[in-house]
N, C-alpha and C positions, 0 to 999 in steps of 0.2 A: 504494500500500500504506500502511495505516497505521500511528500511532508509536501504541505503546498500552502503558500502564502496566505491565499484568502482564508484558509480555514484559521488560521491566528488568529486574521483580523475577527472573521463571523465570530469564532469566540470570544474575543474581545468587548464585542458590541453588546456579544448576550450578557456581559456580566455590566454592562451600562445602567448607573442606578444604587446598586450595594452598594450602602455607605456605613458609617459608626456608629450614627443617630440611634437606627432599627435594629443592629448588631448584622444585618444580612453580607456584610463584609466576613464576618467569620467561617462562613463555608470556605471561602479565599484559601487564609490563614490555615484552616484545618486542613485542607487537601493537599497545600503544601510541605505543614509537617508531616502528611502522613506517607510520604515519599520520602524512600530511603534510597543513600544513605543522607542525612541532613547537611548541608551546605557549614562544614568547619561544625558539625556536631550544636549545633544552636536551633533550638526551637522557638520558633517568632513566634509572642504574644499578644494579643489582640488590642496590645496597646501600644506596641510598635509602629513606628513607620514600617508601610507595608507595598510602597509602588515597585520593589524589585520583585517582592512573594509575588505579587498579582501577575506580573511578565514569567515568572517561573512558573508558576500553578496550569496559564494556559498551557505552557509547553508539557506540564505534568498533564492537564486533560486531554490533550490530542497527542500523547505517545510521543512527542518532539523533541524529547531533553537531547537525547544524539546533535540535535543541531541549535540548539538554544536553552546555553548553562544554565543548572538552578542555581539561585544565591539568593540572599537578601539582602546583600549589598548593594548598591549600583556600582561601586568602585571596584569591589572583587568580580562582580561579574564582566567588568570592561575587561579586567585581566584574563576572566578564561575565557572572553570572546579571543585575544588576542593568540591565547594558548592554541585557541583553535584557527587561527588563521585568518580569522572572520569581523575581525574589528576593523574598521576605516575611521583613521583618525582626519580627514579631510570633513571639516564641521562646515564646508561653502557648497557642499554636493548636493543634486538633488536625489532625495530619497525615494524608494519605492513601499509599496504597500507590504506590510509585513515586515520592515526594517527595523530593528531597535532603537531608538534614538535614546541620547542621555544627555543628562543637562546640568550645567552650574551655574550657581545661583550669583555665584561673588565671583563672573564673567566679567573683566572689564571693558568687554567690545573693541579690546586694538588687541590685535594680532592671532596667534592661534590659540584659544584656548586650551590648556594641558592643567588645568587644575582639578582639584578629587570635584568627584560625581557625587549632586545631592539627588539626583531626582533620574527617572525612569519613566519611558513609555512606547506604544508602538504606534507607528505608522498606520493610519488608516489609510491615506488618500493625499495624493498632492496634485492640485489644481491653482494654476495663475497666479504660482509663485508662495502659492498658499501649504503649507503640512497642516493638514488635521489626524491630532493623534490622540490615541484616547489612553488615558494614565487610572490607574491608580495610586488610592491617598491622594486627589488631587482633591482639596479641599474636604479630606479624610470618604473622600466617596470616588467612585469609579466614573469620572466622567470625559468630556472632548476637551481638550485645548487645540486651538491654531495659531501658530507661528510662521512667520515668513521663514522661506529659504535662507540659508546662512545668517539669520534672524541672533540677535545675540543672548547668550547663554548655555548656546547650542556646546555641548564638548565631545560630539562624534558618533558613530554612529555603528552598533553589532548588527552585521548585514549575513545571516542563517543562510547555509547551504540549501535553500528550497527546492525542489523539483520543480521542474518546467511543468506549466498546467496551458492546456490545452485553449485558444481562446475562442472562447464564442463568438460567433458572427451579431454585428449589430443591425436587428431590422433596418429595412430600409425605407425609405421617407417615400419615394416615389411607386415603388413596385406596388403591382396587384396579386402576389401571390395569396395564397388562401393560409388561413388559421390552420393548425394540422388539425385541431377539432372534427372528430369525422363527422360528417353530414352537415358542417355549416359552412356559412354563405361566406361570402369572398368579401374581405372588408371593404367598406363603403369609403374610408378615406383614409388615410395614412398620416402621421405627423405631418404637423408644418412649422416645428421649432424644436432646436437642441440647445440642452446645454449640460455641459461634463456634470455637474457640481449633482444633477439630480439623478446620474448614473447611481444603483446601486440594487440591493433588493428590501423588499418592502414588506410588510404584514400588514393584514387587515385589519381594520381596528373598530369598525361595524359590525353589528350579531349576521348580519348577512350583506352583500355587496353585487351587482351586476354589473360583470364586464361586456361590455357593448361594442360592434362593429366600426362603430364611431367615435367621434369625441362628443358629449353631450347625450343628454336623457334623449332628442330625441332620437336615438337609435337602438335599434332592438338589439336587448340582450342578447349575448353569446351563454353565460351561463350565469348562474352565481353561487357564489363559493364565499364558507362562511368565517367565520371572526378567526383571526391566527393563520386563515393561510398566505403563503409566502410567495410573491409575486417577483420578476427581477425587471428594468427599467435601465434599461443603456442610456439614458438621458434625451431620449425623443418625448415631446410634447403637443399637444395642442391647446390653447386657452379657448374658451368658450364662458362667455358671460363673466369674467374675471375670473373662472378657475381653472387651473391645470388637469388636463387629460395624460395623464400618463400612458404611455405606448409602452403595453407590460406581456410578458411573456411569463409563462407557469403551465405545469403538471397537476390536474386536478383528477380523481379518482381514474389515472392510469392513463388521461388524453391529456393532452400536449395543446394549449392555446396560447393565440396571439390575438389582444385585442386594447382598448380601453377603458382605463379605469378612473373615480377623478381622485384626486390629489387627496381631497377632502377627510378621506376614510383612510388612506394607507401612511404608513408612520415608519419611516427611514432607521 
């Protein structure tokens, strides 16, 4: 099986929210420690800074440690990124999705940062110059920070051996091809705007939803598919009456559709 980038990130997203408040941060923590053998024999407690546990715990949920060290340090883990060949200390590069990034706080912004790492987190996405990465312990909860490209405080960045993943083809704006949906109708219109930033996949957030041939209610449903399922969106859109039409793609009870959906109900 392979180790492959997005699956980081999807994990990553899914722990979006645990914080110290509700305690739901300590599943984190526990799953961490419960990975042997412990990083220098130290078990993190729940009152620790925990933005390194959280980058080690996913690589502990998706089987990944082979290419992304556990530690709960930031500073010990830059070292066994380095051990493993995999550390890029160039803090002006652009990153890719699933990269490590590490950060210092007492960064003076002239020259290359080489001072100890206070802070951890991973690469979601970089768009127009933009990294959004979603950390833990980032205000003691698992959330997004964005940062410019060689942005300062940056101190480098653990880039994981991932396997090459295969890439999906992005619908296309103008073609007429048909929903793989067997027995439905050939979409009535195709996007008429993109943009990167709403590239992603999506969950429904409605007890039920109808995705439609069109953009807009008034096109007839293709099906509808209820609250939790997971749709994807290469960043093609349509607005209709000020909202966005998402041009989504998904696997619903074993068929294969392409149609839309609005903006409205699905939650990134």
């Amino acid at each position: 099986m392979g180790r492959y980038a997005s699956k980081v990130v999807e994990q990553a997203r899914a722990w979006i929210g645990k914080k110290e408040s509700d305690g739901s941060h300590r599943a984190i923590i526990d799953l961490y420690n419960a990975h042997k053998p412990l990083a220098r024999n130290y078990k993190v407690k729940y009152t620790d800074s925990w933005c390194a546990t959280f980058v080690s715990a996913v690589a502990i949920k998706l089987g990944y440690t082979k290419i992304i060290p556990t530690e709960c340090s930031c500073q010990k883990m830059i070292d066994l990124f380095k051990i493993m060949g995999c550390w890029i200390e160039n803090e002006n590069r652009t990153p890719k999705a699933g990269d490590i990034i590490f950060y210092d706080w007492q960064d003076s912004g002239s020259g290359d940062n080489k001072g100890w790492s206070d802070h951890v987190g991973i690469v979601e996405k970089v768009s127009s110059g933009r990294i959004t990465v979603i950390e833990g312990n980032y205000s003691n909860s698992v959330k997004r920070r964005t940062i410019a490209v060689n942005g300062k405080n940056i101190r480098g960045y653990g880039v994981p051996r991932y396997d090459a993943e295969e890439v999906a083809s992005k619908p296309t704006t103008s073609a007429t091809s048909k929903p793989t949906a067997s027995g439905s109708k050939t979409a009535k219109k195709r996007a008429s705007s993109f943009l990167e930033s709403l590239a992603g996949t999506y969950e429904v957030t409605a007890s039920s939803l109808n995705v439609r041939e069109g953009a807009g209610v008034t096109h007839a449903s293709m099906v509808i598919i209820p609250k939790g399922t997971e749709v994807k969106c290469y960043g093609y859109y349509t607005t209709v009456s000020g909202t966005r039409w998402l041009y989504v793609q998904f696997t619903y009870k074993g068929v294969q559709y392409t149609g839309f959906a609005s903006s409205k109900y699905l939650k990134k």
